[in-house]
C-alpha positions as CSV (number, residue, x, y, z in Angstrom):
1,X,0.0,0.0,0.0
2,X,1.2,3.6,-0.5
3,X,2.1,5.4,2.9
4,X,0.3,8.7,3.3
5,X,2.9,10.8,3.0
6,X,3.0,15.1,2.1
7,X,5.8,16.9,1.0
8,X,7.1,20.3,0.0
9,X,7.4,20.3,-4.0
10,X,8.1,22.2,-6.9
11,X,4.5,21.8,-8.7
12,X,5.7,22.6,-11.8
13,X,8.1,20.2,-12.3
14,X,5.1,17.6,-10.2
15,X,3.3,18.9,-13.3
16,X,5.1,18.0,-15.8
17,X,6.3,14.9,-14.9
18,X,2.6,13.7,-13.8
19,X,1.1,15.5,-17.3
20,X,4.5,13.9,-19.2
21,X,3.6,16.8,-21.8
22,X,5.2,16.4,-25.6
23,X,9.1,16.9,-25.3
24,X,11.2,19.4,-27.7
25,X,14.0,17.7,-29.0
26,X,17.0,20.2,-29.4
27,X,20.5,18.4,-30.9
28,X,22.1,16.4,-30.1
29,X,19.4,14.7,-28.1
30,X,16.9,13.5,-30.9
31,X,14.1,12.0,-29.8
32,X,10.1,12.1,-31.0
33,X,8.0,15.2,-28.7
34,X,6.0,11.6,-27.6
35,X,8.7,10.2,-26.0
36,X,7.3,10.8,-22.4
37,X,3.5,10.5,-23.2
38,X,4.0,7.4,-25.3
39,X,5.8,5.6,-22.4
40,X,4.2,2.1,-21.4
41,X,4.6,2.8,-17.9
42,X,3.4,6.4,-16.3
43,X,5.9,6.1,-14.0
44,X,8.5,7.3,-16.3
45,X,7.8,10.5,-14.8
46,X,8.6,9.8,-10.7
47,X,9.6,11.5,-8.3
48,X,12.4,10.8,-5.0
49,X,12.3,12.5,-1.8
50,X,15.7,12.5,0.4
51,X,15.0,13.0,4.0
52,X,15.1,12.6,7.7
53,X,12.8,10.8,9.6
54,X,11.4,11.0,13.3
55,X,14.6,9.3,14.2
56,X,17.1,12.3,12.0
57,X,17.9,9.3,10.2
58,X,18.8,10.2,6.1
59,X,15.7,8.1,4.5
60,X,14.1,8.3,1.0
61,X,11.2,7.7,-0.5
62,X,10.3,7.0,-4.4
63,X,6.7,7.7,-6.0
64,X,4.7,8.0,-9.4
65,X,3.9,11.4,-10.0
66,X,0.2,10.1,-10.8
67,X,0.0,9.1,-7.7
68,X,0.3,12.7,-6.2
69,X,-2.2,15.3,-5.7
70,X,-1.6,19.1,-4.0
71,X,-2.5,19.1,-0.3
72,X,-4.6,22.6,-0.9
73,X,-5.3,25.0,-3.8
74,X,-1.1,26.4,-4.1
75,X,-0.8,29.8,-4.8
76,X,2.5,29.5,-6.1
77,X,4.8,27.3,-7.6
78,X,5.9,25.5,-4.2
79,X,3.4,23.8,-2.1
80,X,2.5,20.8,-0.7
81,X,2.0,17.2,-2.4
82,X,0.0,14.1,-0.9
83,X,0.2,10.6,-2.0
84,X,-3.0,8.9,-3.5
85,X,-4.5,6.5,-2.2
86,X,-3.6,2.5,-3.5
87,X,-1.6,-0.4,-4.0
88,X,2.5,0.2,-4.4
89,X,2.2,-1.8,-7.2
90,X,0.6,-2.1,-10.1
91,X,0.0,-3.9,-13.9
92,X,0.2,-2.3,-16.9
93,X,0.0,-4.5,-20.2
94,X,2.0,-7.5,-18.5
95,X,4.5,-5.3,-16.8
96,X,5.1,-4.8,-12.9
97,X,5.2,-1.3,-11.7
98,X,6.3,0.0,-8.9
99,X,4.3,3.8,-8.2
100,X,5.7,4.0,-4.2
101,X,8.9,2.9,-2.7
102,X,8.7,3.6,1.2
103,X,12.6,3.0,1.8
104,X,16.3,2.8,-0.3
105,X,16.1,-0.9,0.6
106,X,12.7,-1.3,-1.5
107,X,13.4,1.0,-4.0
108,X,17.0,-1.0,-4.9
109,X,15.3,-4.7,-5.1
110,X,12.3,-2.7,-7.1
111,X,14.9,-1.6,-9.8
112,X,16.6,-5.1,-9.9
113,X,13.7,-6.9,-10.2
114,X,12.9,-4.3,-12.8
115,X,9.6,-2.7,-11.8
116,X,11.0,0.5,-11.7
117,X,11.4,2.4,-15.6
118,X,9.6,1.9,-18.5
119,X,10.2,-1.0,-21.5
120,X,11.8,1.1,-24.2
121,X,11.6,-0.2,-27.7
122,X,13.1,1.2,-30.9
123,X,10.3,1.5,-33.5
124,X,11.8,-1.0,-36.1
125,X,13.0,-3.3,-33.2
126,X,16.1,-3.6,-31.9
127,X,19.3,-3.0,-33.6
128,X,22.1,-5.6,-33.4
129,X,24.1,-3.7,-31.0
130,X,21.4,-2.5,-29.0
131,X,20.4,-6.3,-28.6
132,X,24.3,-7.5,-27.8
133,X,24.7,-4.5,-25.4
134,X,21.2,-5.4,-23.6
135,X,22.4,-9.0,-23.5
136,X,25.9,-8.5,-22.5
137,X,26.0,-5.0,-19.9
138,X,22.1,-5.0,-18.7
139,X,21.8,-7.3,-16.3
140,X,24.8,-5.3,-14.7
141,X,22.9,-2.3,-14.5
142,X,20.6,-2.7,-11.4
143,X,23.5,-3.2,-9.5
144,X,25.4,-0.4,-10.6
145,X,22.8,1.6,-9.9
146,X,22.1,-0.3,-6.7
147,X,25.6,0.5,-5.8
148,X,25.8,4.0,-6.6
149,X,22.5,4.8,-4.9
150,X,24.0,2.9,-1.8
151,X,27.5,4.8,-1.8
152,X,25.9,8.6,-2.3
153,X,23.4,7.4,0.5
154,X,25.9,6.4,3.2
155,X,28.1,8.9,2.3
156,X,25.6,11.9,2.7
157,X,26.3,12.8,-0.8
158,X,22.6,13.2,-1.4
């Protein structure tokens, strides 16, 4: 279940990433304005919270932006955001989702189990390299990530 949780934000950027409006590519990064909007998965726009708990511990949390509302009508661009209501988990076209990660420890087996991101395909398939470097590096990934998410963490480099 998703913690109720509120949060000081930057509603525009909650915006966007919840809206995941049409992108405009400027060179080198070419990309189609859908890229966002045409994601399988709406968590492609998310959003992490570093912070300290009851405890002045360093904790995090990870959520969907579609799974945040503002606390009150803001009158400016910084206000508060609540979670939704719901399950921390959810299926969209035969893929796991992950929309709220309560902790770094649940976050990190999210990603390696891959329920965090979106599929991405290429529109004609893959190309040959993209299909020896998901087979050779990917499975790597998660724990790099893992890894550095762990090191800036306990280092206080967050």
């Amino acid at each position: 279940m998703i913690a109720p949780t509120n949060f000081k934000a930057n509603l525009e950027q909650w915006d966007l990433l919840s809206r995941r409006p049409e992108v405009l590519a400027i060179k080198p990064f070419n990309c189609r304005p859908n890229i966002l909007k045409d994601a399988i998965l709406p968590s492609i726009g998310s959003i992490m919270v570093f912070h300290k708990n009851s405890s002045n511990l360093k904790n995090f949390f990870y959520v969907s932006a579609d799974k945040l509302t503002p606390l009150s009508s803001p009158k400016n661009r910084f206000a508060k955001l609540k979670t939704l209501d719901g399950n921390s988990l959810r299926e969209i076209n035969g893929h796991k989702e992950r929309v709220f990660a309560c902790c770094i420890h649940t976050f990190a087996k999210s990603l390696y189990d891959l329920e965090i991101g979106t599929p991405v395909h290429h529109e004609s398939g893959l190309s040959d390299l993209s299909t020896l470097f998901q087979t050779n590096n990917l499975n790597y990934y998660p724990t790099i990530s893992f890894c550095n998410i762990i090191s800036s963490y306990s280092t206080g480099d967050m």
